[in-house]
C-alpha positions as CSV (number, residue, x, y, z in Angstrom):
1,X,7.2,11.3,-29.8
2,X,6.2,14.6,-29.9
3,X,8.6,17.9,-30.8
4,X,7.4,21.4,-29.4
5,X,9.7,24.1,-31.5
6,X,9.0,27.5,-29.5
7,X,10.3,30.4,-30.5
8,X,11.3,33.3,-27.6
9,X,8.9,36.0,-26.7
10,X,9.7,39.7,-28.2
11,X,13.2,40.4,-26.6
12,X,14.5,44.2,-26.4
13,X,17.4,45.6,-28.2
14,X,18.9,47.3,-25.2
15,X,22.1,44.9,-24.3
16,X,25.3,45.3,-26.0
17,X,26.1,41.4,-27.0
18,X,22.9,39.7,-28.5
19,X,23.1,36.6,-25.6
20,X,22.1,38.9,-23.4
21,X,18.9,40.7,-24.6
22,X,16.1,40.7,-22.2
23,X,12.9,40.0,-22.9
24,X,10.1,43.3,-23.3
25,X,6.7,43.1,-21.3
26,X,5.2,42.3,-24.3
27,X,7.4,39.1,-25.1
28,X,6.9,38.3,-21.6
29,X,3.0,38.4,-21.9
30,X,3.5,36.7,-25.3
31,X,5.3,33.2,-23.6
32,X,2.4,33.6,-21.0
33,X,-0.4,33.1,-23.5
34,X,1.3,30.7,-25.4
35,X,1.5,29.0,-22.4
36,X,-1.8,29.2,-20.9
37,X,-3.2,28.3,-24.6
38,X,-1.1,25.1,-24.9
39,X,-0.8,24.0,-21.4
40,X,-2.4,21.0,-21.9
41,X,-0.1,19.7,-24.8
42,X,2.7,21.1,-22.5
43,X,1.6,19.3,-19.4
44,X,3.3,16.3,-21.1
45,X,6.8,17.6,-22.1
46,X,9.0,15.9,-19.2
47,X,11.8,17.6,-20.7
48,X,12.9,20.9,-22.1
49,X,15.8,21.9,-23.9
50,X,16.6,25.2,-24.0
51,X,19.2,27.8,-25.9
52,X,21.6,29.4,-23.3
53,X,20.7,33.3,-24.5
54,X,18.8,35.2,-21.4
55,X,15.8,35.5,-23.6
56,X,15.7,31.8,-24.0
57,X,15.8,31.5,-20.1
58,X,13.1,33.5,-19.7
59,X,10.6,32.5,-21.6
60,X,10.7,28.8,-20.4
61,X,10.7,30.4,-16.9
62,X,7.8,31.9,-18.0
63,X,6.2,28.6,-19.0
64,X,7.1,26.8,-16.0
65,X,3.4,27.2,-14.9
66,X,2.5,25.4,-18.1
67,X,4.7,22.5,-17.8
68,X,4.9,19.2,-15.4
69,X,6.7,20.2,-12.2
70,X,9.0,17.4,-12.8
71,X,10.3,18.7,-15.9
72,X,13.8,18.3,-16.3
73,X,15.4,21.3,-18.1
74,X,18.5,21.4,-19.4
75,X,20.9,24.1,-20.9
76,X,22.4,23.4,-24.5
77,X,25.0,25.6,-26.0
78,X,24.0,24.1,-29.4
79,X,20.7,26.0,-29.6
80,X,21.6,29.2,-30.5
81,X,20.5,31.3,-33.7
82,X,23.0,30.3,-36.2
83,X,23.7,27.0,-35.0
84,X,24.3,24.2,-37.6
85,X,20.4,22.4,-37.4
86,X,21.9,19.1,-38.3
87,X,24.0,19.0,-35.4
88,X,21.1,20.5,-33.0
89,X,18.7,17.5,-34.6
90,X,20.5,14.9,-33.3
91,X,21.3,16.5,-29.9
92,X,17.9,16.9,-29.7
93,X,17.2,13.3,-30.6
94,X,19.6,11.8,-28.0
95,X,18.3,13.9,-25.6
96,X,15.3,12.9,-25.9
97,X,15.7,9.1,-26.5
98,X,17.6,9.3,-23.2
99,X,14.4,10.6,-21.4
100,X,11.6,8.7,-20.4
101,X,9.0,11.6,-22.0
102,X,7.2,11.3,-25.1
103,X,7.1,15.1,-25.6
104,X,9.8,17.6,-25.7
105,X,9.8,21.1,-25.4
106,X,12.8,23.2,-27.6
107,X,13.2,27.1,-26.3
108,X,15.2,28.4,-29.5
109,X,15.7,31.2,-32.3
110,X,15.3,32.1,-35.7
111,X,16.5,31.1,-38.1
112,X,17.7,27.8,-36.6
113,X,14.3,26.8,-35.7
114,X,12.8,27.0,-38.9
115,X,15.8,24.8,-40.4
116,X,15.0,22.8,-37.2
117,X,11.9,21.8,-38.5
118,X,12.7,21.0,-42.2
119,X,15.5,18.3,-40.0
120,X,12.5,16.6,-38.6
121,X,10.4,16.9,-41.4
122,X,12.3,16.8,-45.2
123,X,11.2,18.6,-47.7
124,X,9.2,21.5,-45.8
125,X,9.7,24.8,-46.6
126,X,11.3,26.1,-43.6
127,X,8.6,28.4,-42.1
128,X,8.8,31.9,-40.2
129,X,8.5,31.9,-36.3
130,X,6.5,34.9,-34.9
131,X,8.0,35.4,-31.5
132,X,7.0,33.1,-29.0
133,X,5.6,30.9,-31.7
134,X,5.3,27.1,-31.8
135,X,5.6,24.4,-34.0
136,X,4.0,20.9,-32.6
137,X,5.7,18.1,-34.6
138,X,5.0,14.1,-34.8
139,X,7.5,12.0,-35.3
140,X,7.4,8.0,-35.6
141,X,9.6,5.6,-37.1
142,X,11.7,7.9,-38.7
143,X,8.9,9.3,-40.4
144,X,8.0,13.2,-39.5
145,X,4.8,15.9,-39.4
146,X,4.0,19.1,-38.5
147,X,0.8,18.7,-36.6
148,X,0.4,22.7,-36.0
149,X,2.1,26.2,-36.0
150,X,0.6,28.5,-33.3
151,X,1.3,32.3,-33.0
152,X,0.3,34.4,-29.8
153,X,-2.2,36.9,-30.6
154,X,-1.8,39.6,-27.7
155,X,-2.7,42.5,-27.1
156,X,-0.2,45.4,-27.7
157,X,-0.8,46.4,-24.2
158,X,-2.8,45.3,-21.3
């Protein structure tokens, strides 16, 4: 099974609760690349899980392009910043068992996604997430790797 740990794209500071921040032109172009660069490892990931914060929303709608029109995409009120990243681990593991994929997409926020990862994979430090970042992780039999940590590289502006 495969674990894709994606980070939002840059989201402004212009909303008065932080669930509601938008994402900036620049986040927005951020998701894009990331999505363009790993659409092939995406165009497996039959389902994506994905925080309920607007940012969140829109960076996977900004990877729908990227990902298998049959995607199923579901909304979980677990994935937010400061979530406990025990809990989130196994609600991302019965999700996916549940599915028929054999990758999964997670549209989250720091810090939980770095904890995330050291769930899946003990003993790792946990790392930083530049925005839109992902982590691609292997896991088998219990056992866990990081197979890669990619970062957009953008330009400031188009």
């Amino acid at each position: 099974m495969r674990f894709y740990l994606m980070r939002h794209g840059e989201a402004g500071f212009d909303a008065t609760v932080d669930s509601q921040r938008n994402l900036t032109d620049l986040g927005q172009r951020e998701v894009l690349h990331m999505g363009a660069r790993l659409a092939q490892e995406f165009g497996g990931c039959r389902l994506v899980l994905v925080s309920p914060y607007v940012r969140a929303q829109q960076s996977w709608r900004c990877l729908q392009a990227s990902l298998p029109q049959d995607a199923e995409v579901i909304t979980l009120d677990e994935l937010v910043p400061n979530a406990d990243p025990g809990v989130c681990h196994d609600v991302i593991v019965a999700h996916a068992a549940l599915s028929t994929t054999d990758a999964v997409l997670v549209v989250a926020h720091m810090p939980l996604l770095a904890y995330l990862l050291r769930e899946f994979v003990a003993g790792v430090e946990p790392p930083l997430f530049a925005t839109a970042a992902v982590a691609s992780l292997e896991v088998n039999d219990g056992s866990a790797r990081v197979l890669s940590l990619h970062s957009p590289t953008v330009p400031a502006v188009l």
